[in-house]
C-alpha positions in Angstrom: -33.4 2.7 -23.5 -31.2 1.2 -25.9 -28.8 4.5 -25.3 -29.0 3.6 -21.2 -28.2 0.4 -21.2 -24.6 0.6 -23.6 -23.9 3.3 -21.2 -24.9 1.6 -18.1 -22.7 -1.6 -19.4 -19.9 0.9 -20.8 -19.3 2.0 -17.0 -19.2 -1.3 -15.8 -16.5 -2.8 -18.1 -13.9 0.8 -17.6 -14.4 -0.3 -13.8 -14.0 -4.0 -14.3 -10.6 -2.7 -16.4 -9.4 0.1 -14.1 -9.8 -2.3 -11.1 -7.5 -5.0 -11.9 -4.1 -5.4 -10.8 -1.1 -4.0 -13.0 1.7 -6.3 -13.7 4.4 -5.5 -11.8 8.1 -5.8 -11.3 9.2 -9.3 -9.5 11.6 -8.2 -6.2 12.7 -9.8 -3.6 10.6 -8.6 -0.6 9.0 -11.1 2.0 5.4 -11.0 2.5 5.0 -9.4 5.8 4.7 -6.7 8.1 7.1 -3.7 8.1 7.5 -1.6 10.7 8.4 2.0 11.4 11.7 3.0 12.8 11.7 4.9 15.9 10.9 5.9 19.0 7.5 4.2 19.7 5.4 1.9 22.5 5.0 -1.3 21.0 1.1 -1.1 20.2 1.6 2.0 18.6 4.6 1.6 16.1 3.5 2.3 12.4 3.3 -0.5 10.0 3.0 -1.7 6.6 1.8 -5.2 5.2 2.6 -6.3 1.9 1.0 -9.5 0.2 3.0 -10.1 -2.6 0.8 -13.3 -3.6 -2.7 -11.2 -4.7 -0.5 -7.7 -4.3 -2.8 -6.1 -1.2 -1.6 -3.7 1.3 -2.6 -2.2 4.8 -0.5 0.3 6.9 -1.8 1.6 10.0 -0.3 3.8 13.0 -0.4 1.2 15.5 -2.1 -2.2 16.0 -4.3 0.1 18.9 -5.4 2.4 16.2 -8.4 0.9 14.7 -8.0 3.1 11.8 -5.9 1.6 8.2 -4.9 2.4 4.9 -5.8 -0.8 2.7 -5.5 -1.5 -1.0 -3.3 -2.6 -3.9 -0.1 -2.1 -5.0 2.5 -2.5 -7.6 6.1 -2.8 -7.7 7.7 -0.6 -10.5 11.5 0.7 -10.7 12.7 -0.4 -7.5 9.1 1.5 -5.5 6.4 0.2 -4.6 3.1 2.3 -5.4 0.1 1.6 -3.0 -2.8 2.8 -3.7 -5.6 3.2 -1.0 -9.0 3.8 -0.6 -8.3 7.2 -0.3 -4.4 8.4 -1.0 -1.4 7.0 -2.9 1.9 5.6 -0.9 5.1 5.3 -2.5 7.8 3.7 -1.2 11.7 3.1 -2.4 12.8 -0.2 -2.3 16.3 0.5 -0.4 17.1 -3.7 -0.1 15.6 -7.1 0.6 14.0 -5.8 4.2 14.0 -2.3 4.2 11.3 0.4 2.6 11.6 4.0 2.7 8.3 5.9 2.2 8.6 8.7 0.1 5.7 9.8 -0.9 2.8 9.9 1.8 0.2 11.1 -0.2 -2.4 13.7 0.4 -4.7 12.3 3.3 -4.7 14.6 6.1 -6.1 12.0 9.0 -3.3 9.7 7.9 0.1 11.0 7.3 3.2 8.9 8.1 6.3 10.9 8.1 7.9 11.3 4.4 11.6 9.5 4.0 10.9 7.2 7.6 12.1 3.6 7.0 10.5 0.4 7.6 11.7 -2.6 8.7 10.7 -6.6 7.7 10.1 -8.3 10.9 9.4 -11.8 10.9 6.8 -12.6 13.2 6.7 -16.2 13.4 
């Protein structure tokens, strides 16, 4: 019993540790939506939101597609990593508004084009 519950608690603090955010690099991104360059209709162009105040992420392929990415990231030698619920994002920080992803991770139902760029707009 004794054996069952250190274990039980052992589990339960390597979560509590593996879950919390890693310090990361200050930079000078907005929070805010980026968005995809290309081609697209304007429900359907690619995005990614960065909350730099708790460090939270989604990216979707369009505001129609009810399907997202979500998670955390950090911000490490000029990238950003986000990790997901079920893949790992990278992005380049290339300046102050633009992103370039490179690194789309390994989920097939969502995969965003390696090296596209995104774009700060300011929606306000």
């Amino acid at each position: 019993m004794k054996r069952t519950v250190a274990l039980f608690l052992s589990i339960i603090i390597i979560g509590l540790t593996a879950c919390q955010n890693t310090e990361s690099d200050s930079c000078d991104l907005p929070s805010g939506t980026y968005y995809m360059v290309g081609e697209f209709e304007e429900l359907m162009t690619p995005y990614l939101a960065l909350n730099f105040e708790d460090h939270t992420f989604r990216m979707g392929a369009g505001s129609l597609v009810s399907y997202q990415e979500y998670g955390s990231f950090i911000v490490s030698d000029n990238r950003i990593t986000a990790t997901s619920q079920s893949t790992v994002f990278v992005f380049e920080i290339k300046d102050d508004n633009t992103l370039i992803l490179v690194d789309n991770g390994d989920n097939e139902y969502f995969m965003m084009p390696e090296n596209a760029e995104y774009i700060f707009r300011n929606n306000s």
